[in-house]
N, C-alpha and C positions, 0 to 999 in steps of 0.2 A: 494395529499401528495407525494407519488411518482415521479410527476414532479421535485418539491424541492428537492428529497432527492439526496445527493453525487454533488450537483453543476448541471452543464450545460455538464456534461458524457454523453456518447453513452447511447445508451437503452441497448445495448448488454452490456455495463462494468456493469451498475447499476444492470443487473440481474446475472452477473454472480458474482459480489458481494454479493449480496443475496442469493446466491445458495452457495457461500462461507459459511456464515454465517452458514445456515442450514446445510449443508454438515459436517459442524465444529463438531456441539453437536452431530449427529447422530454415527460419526467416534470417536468422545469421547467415546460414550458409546459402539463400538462395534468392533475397532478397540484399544484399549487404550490411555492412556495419554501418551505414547512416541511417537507412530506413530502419531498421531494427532497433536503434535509439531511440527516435522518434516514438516507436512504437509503444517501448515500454516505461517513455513518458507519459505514455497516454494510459497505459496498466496503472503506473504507479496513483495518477489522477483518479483513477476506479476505486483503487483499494481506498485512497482518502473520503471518495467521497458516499464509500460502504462504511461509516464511521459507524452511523446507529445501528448499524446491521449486525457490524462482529470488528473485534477491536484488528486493526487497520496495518501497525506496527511492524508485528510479525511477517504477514506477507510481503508490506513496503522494503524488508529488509532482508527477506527471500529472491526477492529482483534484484535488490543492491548487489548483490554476493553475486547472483551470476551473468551481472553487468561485469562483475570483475574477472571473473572465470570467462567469460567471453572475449575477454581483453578492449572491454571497447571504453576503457579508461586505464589507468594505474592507480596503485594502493597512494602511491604519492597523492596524485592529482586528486583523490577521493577526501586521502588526509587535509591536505591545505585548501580546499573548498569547506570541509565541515567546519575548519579553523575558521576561516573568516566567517562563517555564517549559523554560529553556534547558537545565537542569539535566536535566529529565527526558527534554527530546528528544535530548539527547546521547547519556544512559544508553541509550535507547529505541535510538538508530542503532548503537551499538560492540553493545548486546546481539546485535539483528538481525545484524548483519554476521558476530559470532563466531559463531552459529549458523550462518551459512551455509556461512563459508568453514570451518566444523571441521566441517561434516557427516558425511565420512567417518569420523574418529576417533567421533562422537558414536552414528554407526549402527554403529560396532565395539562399543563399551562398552556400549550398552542392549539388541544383539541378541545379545550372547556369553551364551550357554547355561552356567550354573555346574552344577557337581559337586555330586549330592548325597552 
């Protein structure tokens, strides 16, 4: 099961996503619910910015889910935040994804060595 989980990721992302997870409830309970927000804005910023590593999405929305099983928001307050801000989470996913899947062309054109 573990194979499948998170896509075709390093072994090192998929565990340090799951040490996310875990780290999550433990820092809820002993840390509180502001620091623990904070914190996994700071996760969510990691998985964005593992874009060319392994695609991003899946984990970003691994957090989302036990942001809400944590209760450190409501399904409302998630709802009318994606509402008003559909525009940028769209832009935010086609970005993410063209990054990912053009990695090869992107790591040809920024590491080709020009003439001087």
């Amino acid at each position: 099961m573990l194979k499948h989980f998170l896509g075709n990721g390093p072994n090192w992302y998929i565990y340090t996503i799951i040490g996310f997870l875990i780290f999550n409830v433990i820092a809820y309970y002993t840390l509180g619910p502001t620091l623990t927000s904070w914190i996994i804005i700071g996760e969510f910023i990691f998985t964005l910015a593992m874009a060319l590593k392994c695609y991003p999405l899946i984990s970003g929305g691994l957090l989302a889910i036990q942001v809400l099983a944590l209760n450190l928001t409501t399904p409302e307050h998630s709802y009318q935040e994606v509402e008003q801000n559909l525009e940028v989470i769209l832009l935010l996913m086609f970005m993410v994804a063209a990054i990912y899947f053009m990695k090869p062309l992107l790591m040809f054109i920024f590491s080709k060595v020009l003439p001087e």
